[in-house]
C-alpha positions as CSV (number, residue, x, y, z in Angstrom):
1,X,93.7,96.2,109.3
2,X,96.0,94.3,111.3
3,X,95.0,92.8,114.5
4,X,96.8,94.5,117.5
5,X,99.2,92.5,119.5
6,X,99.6,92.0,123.3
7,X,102.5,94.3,123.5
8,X,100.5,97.1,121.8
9,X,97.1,96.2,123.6
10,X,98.8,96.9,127.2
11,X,100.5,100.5,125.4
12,X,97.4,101.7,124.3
13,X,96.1,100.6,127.7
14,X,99.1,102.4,129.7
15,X,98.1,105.6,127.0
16,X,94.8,105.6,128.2
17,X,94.9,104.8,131.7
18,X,97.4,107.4,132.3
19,X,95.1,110.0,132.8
20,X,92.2,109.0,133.9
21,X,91.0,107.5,137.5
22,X,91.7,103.6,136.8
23,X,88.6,101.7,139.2
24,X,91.1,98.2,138.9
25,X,94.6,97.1,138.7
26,X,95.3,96.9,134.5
27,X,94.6,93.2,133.2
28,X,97.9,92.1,131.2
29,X,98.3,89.3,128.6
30,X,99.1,85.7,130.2
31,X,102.9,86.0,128.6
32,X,103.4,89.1,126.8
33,X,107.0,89.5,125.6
34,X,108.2,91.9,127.9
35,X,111.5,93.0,126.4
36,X,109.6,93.5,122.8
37,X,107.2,95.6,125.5
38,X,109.7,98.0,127.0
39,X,111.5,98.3,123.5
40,X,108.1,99.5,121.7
41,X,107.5,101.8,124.6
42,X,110.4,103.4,124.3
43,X,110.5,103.5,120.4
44,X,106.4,104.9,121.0
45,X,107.7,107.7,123.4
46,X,105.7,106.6,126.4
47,X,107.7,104.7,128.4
48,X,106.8,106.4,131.6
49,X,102.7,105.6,130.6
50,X,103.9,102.4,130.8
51,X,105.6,102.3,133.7
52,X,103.0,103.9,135.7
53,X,100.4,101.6,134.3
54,X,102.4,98.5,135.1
55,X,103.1,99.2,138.7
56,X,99.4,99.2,139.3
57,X,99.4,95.6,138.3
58,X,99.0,92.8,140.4
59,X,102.5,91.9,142.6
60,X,104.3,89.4,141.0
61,X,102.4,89.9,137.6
62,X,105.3,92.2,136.4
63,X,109.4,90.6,136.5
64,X,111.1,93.2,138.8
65,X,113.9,92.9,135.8
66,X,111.3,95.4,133.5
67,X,110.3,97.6,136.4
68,X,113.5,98.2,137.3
69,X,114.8,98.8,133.7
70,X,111.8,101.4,133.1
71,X,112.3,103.5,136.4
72,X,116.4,103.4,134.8
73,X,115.3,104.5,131.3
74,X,112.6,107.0,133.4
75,X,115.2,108.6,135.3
76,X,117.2,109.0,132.5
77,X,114.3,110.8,130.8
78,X,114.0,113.0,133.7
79,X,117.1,114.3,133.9
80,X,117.2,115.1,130.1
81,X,114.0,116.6,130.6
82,X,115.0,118.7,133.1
83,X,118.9,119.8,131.3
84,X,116.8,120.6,128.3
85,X,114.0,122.7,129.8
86,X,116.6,124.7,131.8
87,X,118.2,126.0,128.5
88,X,114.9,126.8,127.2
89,X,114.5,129.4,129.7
90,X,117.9,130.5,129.6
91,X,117.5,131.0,125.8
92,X,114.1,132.7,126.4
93,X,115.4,134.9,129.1
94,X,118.4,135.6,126.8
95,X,115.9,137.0,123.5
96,X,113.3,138.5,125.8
97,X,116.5,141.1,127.4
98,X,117.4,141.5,123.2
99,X,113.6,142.4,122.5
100,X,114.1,139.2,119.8
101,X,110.4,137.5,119.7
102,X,110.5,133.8,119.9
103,X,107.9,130.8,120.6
104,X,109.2,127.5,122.3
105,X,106.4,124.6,121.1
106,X,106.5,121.1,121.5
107,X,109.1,119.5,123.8
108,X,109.0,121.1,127.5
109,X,105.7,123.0,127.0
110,X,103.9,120.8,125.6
111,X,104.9,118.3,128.5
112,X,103.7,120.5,131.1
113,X,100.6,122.3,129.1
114,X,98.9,119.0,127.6
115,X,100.1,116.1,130.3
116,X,100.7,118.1,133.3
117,X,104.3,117.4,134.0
118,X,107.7,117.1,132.2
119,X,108.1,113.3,132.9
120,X,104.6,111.8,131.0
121,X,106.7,112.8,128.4
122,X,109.4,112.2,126.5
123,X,111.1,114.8,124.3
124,X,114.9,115.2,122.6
125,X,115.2,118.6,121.3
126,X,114.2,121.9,121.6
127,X,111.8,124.0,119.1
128,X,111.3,127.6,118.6
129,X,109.7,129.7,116.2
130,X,110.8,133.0,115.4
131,X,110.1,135.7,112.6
132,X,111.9,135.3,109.2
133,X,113.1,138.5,109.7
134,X,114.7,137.8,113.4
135,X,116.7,134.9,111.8
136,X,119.9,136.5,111.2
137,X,119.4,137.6,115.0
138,X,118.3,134.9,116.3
139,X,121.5,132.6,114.8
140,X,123.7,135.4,115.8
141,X,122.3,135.1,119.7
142,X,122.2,131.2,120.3
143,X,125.8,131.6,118.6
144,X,126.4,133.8,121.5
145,X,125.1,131.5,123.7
146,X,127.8,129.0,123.3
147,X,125.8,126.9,120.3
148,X,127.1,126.0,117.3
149,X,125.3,125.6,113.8
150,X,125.6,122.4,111.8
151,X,125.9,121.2,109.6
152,X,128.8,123.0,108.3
153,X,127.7,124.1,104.8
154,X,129.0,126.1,102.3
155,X,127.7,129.5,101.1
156,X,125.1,128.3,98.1
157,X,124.3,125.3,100.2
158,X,123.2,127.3,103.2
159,X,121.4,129.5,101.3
160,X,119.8,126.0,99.5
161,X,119.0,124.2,103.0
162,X,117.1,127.4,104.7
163,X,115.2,128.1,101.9
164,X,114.1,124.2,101.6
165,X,113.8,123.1,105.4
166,X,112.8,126.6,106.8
167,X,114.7,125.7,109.9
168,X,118.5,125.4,111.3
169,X,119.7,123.6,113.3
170,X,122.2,123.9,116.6
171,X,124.0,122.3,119.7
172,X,126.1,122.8,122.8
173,X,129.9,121.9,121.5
174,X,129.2,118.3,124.2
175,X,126.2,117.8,122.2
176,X,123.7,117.8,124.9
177,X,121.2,119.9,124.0
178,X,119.8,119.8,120.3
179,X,118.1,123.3,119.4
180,X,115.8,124.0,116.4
181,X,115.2,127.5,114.8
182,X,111.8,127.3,112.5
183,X,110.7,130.6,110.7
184,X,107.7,128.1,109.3
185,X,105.9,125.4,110.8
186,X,106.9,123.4,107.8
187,X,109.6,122.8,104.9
188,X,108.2,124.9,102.0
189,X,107.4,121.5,99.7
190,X,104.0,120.8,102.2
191,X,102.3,124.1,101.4
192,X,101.8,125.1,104.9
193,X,102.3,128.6,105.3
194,X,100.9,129.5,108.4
195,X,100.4,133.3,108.9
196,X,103.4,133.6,111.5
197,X,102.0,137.3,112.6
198,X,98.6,135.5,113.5
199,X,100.5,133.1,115.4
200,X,102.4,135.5,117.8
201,X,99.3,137.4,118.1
202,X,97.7,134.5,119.7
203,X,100.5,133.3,121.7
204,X,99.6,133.2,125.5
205,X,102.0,132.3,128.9
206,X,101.8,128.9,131.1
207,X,104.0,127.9,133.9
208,X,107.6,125.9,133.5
209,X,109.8,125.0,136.3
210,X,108.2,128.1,138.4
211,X,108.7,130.9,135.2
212,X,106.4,132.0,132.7
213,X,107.1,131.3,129.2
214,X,105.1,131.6,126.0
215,X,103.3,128.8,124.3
216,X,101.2,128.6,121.4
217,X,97.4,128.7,121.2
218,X,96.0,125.8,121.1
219,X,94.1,125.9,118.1
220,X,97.4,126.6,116.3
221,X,99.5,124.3,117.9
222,X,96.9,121.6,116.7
223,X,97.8,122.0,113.5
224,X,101.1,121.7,113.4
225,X,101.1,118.6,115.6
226,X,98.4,117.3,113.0
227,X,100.8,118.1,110.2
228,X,104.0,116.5,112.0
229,X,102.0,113.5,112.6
230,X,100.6,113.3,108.8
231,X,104.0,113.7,107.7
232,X,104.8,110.7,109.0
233,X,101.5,108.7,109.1
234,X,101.4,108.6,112.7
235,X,103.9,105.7,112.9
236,X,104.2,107.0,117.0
237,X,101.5,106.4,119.4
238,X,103.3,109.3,121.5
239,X,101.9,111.9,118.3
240,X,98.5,110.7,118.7
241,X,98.8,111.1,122.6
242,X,99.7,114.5,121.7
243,X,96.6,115.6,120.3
244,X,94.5,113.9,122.6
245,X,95.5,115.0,125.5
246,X,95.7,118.3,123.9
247,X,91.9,118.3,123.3
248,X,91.4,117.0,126.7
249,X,93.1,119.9,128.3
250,X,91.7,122.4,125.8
251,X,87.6,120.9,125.6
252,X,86.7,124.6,124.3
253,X,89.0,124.9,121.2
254,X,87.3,127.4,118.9
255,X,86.4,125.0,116.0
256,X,84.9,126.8,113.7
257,X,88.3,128.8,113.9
258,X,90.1,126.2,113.2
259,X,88.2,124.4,110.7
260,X,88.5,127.8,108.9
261,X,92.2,128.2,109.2
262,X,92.8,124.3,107.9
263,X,90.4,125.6,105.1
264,X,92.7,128.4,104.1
265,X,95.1,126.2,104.3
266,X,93.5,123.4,102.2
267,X,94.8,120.9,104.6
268,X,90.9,119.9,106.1
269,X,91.4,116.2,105.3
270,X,94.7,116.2,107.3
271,X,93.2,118.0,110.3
272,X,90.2,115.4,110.1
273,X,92.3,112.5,109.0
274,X,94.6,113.0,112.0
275,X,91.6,113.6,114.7
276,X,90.2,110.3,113.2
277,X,93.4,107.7,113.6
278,X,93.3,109.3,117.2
279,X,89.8,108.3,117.9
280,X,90.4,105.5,116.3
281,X,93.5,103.9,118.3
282,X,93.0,105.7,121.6
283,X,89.3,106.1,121.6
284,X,89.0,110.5,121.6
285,X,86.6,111.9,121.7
286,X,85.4,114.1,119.0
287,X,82.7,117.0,118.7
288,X,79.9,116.5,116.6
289,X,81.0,118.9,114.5
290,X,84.3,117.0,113.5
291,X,82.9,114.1,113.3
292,X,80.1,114.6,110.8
293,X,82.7,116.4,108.6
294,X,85.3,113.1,108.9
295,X,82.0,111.4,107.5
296,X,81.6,113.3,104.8
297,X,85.1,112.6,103.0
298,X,85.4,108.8,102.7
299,X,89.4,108.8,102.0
300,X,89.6,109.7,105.6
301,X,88.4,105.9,106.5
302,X,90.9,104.7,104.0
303,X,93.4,106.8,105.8
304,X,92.8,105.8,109.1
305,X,92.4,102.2,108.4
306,X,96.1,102.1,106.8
307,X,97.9,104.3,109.8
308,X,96.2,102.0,112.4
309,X,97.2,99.3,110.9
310,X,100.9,100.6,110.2
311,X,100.8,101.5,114.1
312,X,100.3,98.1,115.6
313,X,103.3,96.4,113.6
314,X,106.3,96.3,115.3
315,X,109.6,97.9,114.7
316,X,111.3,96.3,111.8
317,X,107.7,96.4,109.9
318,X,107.4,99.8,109.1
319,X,106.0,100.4,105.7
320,X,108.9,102.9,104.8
321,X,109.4,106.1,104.0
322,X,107.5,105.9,100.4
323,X,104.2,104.2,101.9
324,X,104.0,107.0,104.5
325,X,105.0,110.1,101.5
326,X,101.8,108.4,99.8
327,X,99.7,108.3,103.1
328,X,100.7,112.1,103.2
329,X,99.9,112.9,99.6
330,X,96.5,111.5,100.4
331,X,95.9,113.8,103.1
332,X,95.7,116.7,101.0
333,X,93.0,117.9,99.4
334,X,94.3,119.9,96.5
335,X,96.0,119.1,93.2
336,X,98.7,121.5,93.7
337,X,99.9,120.9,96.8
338,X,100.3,116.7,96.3
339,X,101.9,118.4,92.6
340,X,104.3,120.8,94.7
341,X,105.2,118.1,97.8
342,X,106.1,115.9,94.5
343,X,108.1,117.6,92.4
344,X,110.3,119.6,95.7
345,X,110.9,115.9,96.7
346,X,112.3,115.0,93.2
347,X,113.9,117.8,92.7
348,X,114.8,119.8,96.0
349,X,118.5,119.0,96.4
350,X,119.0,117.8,99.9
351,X,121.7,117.1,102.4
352,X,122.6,113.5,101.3
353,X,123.0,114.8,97.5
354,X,125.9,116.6,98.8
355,X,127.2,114.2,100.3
356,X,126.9,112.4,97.2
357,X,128.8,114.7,94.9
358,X,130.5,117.3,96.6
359,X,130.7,120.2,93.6
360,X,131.6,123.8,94.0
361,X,129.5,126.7,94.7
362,X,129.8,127.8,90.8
363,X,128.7,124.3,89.7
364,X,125.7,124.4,92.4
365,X,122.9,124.3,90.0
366,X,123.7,121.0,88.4
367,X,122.4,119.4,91.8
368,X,118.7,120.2,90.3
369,X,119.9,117.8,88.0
370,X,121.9,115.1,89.6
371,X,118.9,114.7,92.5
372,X,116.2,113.5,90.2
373,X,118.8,111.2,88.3
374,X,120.1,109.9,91.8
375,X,116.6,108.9,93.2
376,X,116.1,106.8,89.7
377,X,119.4,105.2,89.6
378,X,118.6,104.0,93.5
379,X,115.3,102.5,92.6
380,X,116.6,100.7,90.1
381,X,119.5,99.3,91.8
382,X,119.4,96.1,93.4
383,X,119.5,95.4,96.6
384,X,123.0,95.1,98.5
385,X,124.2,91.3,99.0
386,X,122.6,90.0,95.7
């Protein structure tokens, strides 16, 4: 495993000491680079962690240059926050008056629910579940909202995307406020498939911005964040944050429950996997229970050991997309679903295949063909500039 830098050292230091009573003023390397600092935080998603931690610091010991350029990017943050988590609650309002179900989850909620206010942070985009069979709806509403799908795709295409991704995507015309429809927590290739009607069930309210909005039960929302972060091999210190201060808001989680519903889902070693990097890197703590299952699967250590290691390199290191699909494949326990992830990544056809090849709708199915043959021709191509 590679040995953590300064930078990294003082971020999982501002992660930390975020929320908890800090008894001193945070000790900082002798000359950390400071612009490689705020650029990591920002790329990490806790820039305002950072900021907070850092104005505890000694005077003098931080240039006023970085403080003020954090309290700029901050404000920034802020008011993005704030623009995005008013057109959640106008969307909400606007389904609730239509009788339309729909479940807002990461993003603004999770903000407020798991760090106790919208600018701890950071979010971009706005997520909502919703039945498969309140899709057609549900399009038809944020259209009438002033939203507009993309990308623009042809009929066979459409059909192609949704029944791939599981999930479409919308924005204001200005491009100010990203929305995402899901009707599954996941695209269909990571065998996921989450009893929505369960989910719904055990929805429950919390407060934003003075209204009451739905949220996801915590046990639930777990998961997915586990998933999301599996995906991709927790390459964001801001995803293991997530679960940690979910677990610190939520100490009575039903585990059992859960443990039962990642069984069903044959996706134990992720959950574990997942709860592990976090204790690993930020130090949370685990019950009993979980951690005397993560010691009874020893790819989990592997696991953890890799993703940590992954974490503390900085940008411009990253192992790549096929490092962290392997990480991922890993994570699973059962034959089929590493088989299915596989084969729907060779073979699913995918938004930059069309851009590839543009064909008509008649000729649609040759894609299933062209997609595998792509992917081989760009492994075996040589790099640009040689």
């Amino acid at each position: 495993m590679s040995a953590a830098s300064p930078e990294f050292r003082v971020l999982v230091d501002a992660a930390r000491s975020g929320f908890v009573p800090a008894p001193a003023p945070p000790e900082l390397p002798v000359e950390p680079d400071w612009r490689l600092l705020c650029s990591e935080a920002t790329r990490h998603g806790i820039s305002p962690l950072l900021l907070q931690h850092l104005r505890r610091a000694p005077a003098g010991a931080v240039p006023e240059d970085i403080l003020k350029d954090l309290r700029q990017e901050c404000r920034e943050e802020n008011r993005l926050s704030l623009h995005l988590s008013t057109q959640l609650l106008r969307i909400l309002e606007h389904f609730s008056a239509r009788a339309i179900p729909i479940v807002p989850y990461k993003g603004p909620v999770l903000a407020v629910e798991a760090y106790g206010q919208l600018g701890m942070r950071p979010f971009v985009d706005l997520d909502f579940l919703v039945h498969p069979r309140d899709l057609e709806k549900s399009r038809r509403e944020l259209i009438t909202l002033g939203f507009e799908a993309f990308p623009q795709l042809s009929p066979a295409r459409e059909r192609a995307f949704y029944r791939a991704e599981c999930e479409c995507w919308f924005d204001t015309p200005e491009k100010s406020v990203p929305v995402e429809i899901h009707w599954a927590v996941r695209e269909r290739l990571f065998s996921f498939p989450m009893d929505l009607d369960g989910v719904f069930r055990r929805t429950r309210t919390i407060q934003l911005c003075g209204r009451t909005v739905p949220t996801l039960a915590p046990e639930d929302l777990l998961l997915i964040l586990c998933i999301h972060g599996s995906k991709h091999a927790w390459s964001k210190l801001k995803w293991l944050l997530d679960l940690d201060r979910l677990l610190a808001t939520y100490p009575e989680l039903d585990w059992e429950a859960l443990l039962a519903q990642a069984q069903v889902l044959r996706s134990t070693r992720l959950l574990l996997f997942s709860l592990a990097t976090a204790a690993e890197v930020l130090g949370t703590p685990l019950p009993p229970r979980i951690q005397e299952a993560i010691q009874g699967d020893r790819t989990i250590a592997s696991l953890v050991r890799t993703c940590a290691g992954w974490l503390r390199l900085p940008s411009g290191q990253a192992p790549g997309q096929r490092a962290e699909t392997a990480v991922y494949l890993r994570s699973r326990e059962a034959f089929r679903d590493r088989l299915r992830y596989s084969l729907g990544m060779v073979f699913t056809p995918t938004l930059a295949d069309w851009e590839a090849w543009s064909l008509p709708d008649a000729f649609f199915p040759l894609y299933y063909l062209y997609r595998p043959l792509r992917l081989a021709a760009a492994r075996v191509s040589p790099p640009r500039g040689r």
